[in-house]
C-alpha positions as CSV (number, residue, x, y, z in Angstrom):
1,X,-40.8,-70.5,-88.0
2,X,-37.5,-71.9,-89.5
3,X,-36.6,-72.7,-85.5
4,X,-39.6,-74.6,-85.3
5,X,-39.8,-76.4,-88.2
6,X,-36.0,-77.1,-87.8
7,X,-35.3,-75.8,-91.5
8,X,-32.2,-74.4,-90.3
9,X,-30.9,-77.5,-89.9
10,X,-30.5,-78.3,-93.3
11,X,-28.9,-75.0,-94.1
12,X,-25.7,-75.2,-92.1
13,X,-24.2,-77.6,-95.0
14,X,-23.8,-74.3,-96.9
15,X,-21.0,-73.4,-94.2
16,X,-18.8,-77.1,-94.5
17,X,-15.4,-76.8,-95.4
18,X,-14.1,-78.0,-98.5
19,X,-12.8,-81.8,-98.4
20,X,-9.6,-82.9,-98.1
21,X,-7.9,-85.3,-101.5
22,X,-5.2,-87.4,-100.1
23,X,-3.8,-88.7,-103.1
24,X,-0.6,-91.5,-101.7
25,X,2.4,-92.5,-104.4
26,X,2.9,-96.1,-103.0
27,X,6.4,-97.2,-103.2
28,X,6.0,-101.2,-104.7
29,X,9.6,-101.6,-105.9
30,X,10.3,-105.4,-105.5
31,X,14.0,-105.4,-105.1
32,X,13.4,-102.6,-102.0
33,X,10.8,-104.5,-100.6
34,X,12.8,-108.2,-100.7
35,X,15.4,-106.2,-98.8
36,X,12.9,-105.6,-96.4
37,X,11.0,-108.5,-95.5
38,X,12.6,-109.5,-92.2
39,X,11.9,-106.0,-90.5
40,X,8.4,-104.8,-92.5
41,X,7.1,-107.3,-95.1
42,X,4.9,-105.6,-97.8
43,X,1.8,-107.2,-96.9
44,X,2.1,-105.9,-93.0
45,X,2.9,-102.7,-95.1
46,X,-0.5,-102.5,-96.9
47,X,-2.4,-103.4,-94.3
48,X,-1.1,-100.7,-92.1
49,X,-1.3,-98.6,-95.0
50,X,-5.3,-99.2,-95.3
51,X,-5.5,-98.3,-92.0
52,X,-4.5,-95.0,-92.3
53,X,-6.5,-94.1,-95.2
54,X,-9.6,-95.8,-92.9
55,X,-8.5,-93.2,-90.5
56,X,-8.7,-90.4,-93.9
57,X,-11.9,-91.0,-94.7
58,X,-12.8,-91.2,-91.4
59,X,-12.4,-87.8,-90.7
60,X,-14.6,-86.3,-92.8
61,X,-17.6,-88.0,-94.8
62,X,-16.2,-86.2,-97.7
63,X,-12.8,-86.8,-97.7
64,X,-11.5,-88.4,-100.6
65,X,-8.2,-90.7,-101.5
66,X,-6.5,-92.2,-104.1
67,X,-3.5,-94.8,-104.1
68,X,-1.0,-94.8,-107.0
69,X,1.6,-97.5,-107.3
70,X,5.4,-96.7,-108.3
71,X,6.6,-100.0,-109.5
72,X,9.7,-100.9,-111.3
73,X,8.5,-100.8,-114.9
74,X,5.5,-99.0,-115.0
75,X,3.1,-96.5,-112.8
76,X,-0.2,-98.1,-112.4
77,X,-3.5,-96.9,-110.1
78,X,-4.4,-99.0,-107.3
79,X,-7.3,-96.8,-105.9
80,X,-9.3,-95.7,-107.7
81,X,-9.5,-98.6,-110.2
82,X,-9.4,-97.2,-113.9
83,X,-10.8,-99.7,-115.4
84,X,-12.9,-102.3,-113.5
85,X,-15.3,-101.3,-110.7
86,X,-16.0,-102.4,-107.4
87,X,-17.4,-105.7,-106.7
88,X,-20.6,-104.8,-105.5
89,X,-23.8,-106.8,-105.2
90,X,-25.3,-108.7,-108.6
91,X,-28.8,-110.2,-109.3
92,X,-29.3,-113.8,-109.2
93,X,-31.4,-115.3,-111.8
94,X,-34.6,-115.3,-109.9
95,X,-34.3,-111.5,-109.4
96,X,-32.7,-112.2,-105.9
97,X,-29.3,-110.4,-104.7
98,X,-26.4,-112.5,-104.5
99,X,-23.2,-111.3,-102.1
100,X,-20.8,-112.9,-103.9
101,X,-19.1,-114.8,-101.6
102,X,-18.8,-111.9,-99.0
103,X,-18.6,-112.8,-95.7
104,X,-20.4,-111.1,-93.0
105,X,-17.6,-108.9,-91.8
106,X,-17.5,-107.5,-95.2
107,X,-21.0,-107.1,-95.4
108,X,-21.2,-105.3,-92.1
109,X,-17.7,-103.2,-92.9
110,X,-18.3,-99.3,-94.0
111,X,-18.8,-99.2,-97.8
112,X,-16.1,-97.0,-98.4
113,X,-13.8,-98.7,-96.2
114,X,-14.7,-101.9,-98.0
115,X,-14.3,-100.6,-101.7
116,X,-10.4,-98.9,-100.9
117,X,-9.5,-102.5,-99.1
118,X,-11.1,-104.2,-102.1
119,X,-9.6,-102.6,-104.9
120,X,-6.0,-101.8,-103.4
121,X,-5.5,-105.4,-102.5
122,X,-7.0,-106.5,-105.7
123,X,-5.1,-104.2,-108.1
124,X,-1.8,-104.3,-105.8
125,X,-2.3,-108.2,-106.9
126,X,-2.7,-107.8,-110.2
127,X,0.5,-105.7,-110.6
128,X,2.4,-108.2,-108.7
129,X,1.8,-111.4,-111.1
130,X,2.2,-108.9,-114.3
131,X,5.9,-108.5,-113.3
132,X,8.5,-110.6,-114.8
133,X,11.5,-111.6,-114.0
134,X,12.5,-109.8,-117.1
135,X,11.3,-106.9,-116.1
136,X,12.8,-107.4,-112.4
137,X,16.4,-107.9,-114.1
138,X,16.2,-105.3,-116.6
139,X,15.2,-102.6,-113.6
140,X,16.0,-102.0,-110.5
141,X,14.5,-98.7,-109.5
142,X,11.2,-97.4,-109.3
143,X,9.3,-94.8,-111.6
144,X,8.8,-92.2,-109.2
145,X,8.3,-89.4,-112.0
146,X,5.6,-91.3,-113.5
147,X,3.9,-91.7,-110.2
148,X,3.7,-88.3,-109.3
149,X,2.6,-86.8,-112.7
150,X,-0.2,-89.5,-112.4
151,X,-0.6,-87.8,-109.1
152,X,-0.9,-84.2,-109.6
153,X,-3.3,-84.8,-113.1
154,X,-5.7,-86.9,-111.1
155,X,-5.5,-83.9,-108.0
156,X,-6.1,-81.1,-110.7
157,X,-8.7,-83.3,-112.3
158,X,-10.7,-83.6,-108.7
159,X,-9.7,-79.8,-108.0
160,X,-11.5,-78.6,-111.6
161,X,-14.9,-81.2,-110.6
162,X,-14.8,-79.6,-107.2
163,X,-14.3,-76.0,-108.4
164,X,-17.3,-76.4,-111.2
165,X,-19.5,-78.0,-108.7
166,X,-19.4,-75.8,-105.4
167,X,-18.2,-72.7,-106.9
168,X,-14.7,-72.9,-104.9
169,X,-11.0,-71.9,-106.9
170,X,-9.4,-74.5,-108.9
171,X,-5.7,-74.6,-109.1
172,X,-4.8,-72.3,-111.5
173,X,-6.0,-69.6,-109.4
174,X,-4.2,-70.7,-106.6
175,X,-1.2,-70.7,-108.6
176,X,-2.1,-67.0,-109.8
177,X,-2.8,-65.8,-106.3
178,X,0.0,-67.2,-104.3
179,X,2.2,-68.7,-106.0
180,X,2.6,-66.5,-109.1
181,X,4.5,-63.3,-107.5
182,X,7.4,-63.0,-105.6
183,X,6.6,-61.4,-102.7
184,X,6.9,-64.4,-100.7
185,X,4.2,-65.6,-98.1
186,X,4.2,-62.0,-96.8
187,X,3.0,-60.3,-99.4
188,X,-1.1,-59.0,-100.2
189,X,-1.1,-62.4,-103.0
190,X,0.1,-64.7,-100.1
191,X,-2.8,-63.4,-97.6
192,X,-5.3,-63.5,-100.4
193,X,-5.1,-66.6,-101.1
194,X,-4.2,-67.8,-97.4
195,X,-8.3,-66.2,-96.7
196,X,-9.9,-68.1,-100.0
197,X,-7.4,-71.6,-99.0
198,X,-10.8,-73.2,-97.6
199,X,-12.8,-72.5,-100.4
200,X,-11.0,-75.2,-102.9
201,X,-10.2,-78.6,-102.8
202,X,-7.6,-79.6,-99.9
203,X,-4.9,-81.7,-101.6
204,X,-1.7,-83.1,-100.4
205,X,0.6,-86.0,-101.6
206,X,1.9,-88.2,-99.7
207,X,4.8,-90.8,-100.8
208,X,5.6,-93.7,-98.8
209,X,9.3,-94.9,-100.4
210,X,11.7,-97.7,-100.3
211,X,14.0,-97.0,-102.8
212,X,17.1,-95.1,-102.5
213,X,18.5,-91.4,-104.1
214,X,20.7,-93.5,-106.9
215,X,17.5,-95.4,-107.8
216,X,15.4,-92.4,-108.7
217,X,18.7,-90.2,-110.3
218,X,18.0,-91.1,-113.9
219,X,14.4,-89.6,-113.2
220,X,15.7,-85.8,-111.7
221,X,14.7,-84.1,-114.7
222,X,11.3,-84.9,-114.1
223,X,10.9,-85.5,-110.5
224,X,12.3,-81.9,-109.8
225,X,9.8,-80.5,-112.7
226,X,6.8,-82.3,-111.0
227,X,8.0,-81.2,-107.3
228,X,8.5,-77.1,-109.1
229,X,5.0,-77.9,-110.0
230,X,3.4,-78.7,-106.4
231,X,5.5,-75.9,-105.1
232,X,3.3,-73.5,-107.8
233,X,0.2,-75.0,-107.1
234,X,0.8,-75.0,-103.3
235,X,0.4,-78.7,-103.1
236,X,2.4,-80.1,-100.1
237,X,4.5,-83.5,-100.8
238,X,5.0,-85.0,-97.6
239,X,7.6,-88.2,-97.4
240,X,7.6,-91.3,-95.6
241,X,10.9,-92.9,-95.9
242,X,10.8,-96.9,-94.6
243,X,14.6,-97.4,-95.6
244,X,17.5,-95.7,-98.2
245,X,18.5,-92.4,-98.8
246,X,16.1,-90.1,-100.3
247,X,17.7,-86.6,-101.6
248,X,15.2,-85.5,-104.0
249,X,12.4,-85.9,-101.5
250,X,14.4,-84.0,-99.1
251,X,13.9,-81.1,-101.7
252,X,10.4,-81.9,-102.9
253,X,9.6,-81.5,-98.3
254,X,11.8,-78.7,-98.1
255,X,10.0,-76.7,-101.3
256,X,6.3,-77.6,-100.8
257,X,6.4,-76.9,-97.5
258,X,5.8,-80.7,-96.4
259,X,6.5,-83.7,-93.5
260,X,9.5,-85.5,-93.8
261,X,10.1,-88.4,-91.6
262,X,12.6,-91.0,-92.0
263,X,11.6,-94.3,-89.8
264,X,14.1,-95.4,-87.4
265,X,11.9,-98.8,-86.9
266,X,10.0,-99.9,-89.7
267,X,7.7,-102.0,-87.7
268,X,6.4,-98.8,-86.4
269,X,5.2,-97.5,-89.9
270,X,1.2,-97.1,-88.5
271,X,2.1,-95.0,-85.7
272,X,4.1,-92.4,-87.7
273,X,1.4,-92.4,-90.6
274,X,-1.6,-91.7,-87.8
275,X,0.9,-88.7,-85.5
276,X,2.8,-87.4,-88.3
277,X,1.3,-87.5,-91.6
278,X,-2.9,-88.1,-90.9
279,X,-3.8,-84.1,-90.6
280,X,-4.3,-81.9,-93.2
281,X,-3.8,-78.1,-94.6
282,X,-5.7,-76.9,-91.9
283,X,-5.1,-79.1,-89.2
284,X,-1.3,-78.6,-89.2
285,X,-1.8,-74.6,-88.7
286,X,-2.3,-75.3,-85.1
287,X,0.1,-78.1,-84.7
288,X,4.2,-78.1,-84.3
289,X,5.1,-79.7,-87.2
290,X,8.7,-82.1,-87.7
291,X,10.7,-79.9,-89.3
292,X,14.3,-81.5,-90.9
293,X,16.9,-78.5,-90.9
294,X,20.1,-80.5,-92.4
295,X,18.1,-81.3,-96.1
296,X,20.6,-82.3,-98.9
297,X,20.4,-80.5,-101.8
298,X,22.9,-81.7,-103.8
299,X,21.8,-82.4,-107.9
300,X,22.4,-84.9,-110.3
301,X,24.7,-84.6,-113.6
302,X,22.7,-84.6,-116.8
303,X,25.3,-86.6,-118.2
304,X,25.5,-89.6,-116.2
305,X,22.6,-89.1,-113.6
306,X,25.0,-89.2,-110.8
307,X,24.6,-87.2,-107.1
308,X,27.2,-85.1,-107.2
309,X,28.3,-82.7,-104.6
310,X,30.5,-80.4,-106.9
311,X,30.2,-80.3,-111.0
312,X,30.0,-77.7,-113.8
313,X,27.2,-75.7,-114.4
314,X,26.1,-74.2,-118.2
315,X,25.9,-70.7,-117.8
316,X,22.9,-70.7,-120.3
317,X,20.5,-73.3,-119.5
318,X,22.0,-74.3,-116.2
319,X,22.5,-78.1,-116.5
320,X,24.7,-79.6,-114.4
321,X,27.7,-82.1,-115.2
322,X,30.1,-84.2,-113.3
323,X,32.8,-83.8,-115.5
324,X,33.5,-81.2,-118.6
325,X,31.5,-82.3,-121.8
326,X,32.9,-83.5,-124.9
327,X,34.2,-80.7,-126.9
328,X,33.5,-78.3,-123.9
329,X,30.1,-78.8,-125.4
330,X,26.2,-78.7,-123.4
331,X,24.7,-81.5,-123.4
332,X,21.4,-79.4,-123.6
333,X,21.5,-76.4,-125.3
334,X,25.1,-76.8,-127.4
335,X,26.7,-74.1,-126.0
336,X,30.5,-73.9,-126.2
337,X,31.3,-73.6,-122.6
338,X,34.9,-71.9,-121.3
339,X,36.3,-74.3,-119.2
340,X,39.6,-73.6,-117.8
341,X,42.0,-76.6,-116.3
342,X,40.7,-75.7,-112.3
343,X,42.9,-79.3,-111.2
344,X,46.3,-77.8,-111.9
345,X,45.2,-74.3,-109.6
346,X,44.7,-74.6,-105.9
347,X,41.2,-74.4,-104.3
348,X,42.1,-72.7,-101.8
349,X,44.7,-69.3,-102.0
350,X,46.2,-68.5,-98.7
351,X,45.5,-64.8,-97.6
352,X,48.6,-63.3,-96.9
353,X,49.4,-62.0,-93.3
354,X,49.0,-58.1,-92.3
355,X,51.9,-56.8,-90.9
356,X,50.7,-54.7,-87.3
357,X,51.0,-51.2,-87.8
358,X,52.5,-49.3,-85.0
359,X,49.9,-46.2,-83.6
360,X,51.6,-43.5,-81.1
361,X,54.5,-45.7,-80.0
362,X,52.1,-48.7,-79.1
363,X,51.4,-51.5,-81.4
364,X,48.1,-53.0,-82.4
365,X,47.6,-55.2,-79.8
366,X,47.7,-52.3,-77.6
367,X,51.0,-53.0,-75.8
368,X,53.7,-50.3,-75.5
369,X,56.7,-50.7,-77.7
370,X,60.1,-50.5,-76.3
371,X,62.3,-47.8,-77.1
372,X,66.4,-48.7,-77.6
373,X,68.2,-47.0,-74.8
374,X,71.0,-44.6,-76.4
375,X,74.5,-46.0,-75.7
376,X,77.5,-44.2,-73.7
């Protein structure tokens, strides 16, 4: 009788895969984007921006997103607001609904759709007109560290809900199935948890950035501890570079497993966020994925937060310096380090040449050697 009744029906929602959480670290440095305004202004940015989360949610009626801004003093939430919530509908005092002042295209536009567009645009606003110039002189760069930890607690937040609600894994035992050993993706852990992977929460980060490699160097401590952590947690970080250098995001792609695509036309940015960077986890297993083989992975000193191609290393707690500490002392752990004067010695030592052996009257190359004629 369940055929007939259609009961059935309503039990196929049992099988659904888990959701996908796209949460996006939005890039809002103002010094970047002033540099930019003649090829992608910021406001042709956010609008192309809302698009592709549109096109998120879209996919699935469960999908979910969130929007956190990296600005040049502080990390703030656009999406989901933190504080205030959505201007929605409000009683009049005769008991009728007033809109508000909505239009009818608002009215008519997808709820979800409407509530992202509302509160990005409206905190994105805020954040703007609570910037000084103070605070645009006394910083120049963007707090990328702050935007991603604000990233990855609101994803294990959403992953924990998820996990307590529908019975799927949370992070932690993701972390313990896959990314805990070191028998690489090969190994039994690796398949185990590549068979339970659509049983938890989907997430993925996504950071759309401006700013260049010497912006973000004072923050490599903790940028590299928050990409370690994604690469644990097996949390892809996929990068949308609009304009600079970016070598820490080259690592943070190159770890997690992510997309990295640098924009040769900025005006383009829609198109590469809907081919390159709109499907998920389990979309991508059947797609041919960008792949960037030349990745920098140069460091910066902990000394003075420089790139640096070639430094010394502390053979204890591995920090890296441009130049030999004062005292020959780490910066980190205050170990005496051993460092011998390397400018006064060569790089390089010259091998010295082998002198061909002769083998049954021929010599190494293989041509006969000629013998002296005796003399009269």
């Amino acid at each position: 009788m369940n055929s007939v009744d259609a009961s059935e029906h309503y039990d196929l929602g049992t099988t659904d895969l888990a959701p996908s959480l796209l949460t996006i670290v939005f890039d809002t440095n103002p010094h970047a984007w002033a540099a930019l305004n003649q090829s992608l202004p910021l406001s042709n940015a956010v609008a192309n921006l809302l698009v592709f989360i549109n096109a998120h949610l879209a996919c699935n009626y469960a999908n979910e997103v969130a929007v956190v801004a990296s600005h040049s003093q502080k990390a703030a939430w656009l999406y989901p607001s933190q504080h205030d919530t959505p201007s929605t509908t409000t009683a009049d005092r005769d008991g009728d609904v007033a809109m508000n002042g909505s239009t009818p295209a608002q009215t008519n536009k997808y709820r979800p759709f409407r509530i992202v567009e509302e509160q990005v645009t409206k905190n994105l606003k805020d954040l703007m007109d609570s910037t000084s110039s103070d605070d645009l002189r006394g910083n120049t760069s963007t707090m990328l560290a702050g935007a991603l930890t604000l990233a990855l607690s609101h994803i294990n937040r959403r992953t924990i809900a998820w996990a307590e609600e529908h019975g799927g894994a949370d992070l932690e035992d993701a972390a313990a199935e896959g990314g805990g050993g070191s028998g690489g993706p090969t190994s039994g852990a690796g398949r185990h948890s590549a068979a339970n992977e659509d049983e938890r929460l989907q997430s993925r980060i996504l950071i759309v950035s401006v700013s260049g490699s010497g912006d973000s160097a004072h923050q490599y401590i903790p940028v590299m501890n928050g990409i370690f952590a994604c690469q644990r947690l097996q949390i892809p970080i996929d990068v949308c570079k609009i304009s600079g250098d970016a070598v820490f995001l080259q690592q943070a792609c190159d770890a997690t497993k992510g997309v990295y695509m640098a924009l040769s036309e900025p005006r383009g940015l829609l198109q590469y966020l809907m081919m390159a960077f709109l499907p998920d986890q389990r979309s991508r297993r059947h797609l041919v994925l960008p792949t960037r083989v030349d990745v920098d992975f140069r460091a910066a000193c902990f000394c003075h937060r420089r790139v640096v191609d070639v430094g010394y290393v502390c053979s204890i707690c591995l920090s890296i310096f441009c130049e030999p500490p004062p005292n020959n002392e780490c910066l980190t752990c205050g170990t005496i380090l051993d460092i011998g004067d390397y400018g006064a010695k060569p790089a390089l030592i010259p091998r010295k040449k082998k002198k061909k052996k002769r083998v049954n009257g021929t010599s190494a190359a293989g041509t006969p050697m000629s013998t002296p004629t005796p003399g009269p």
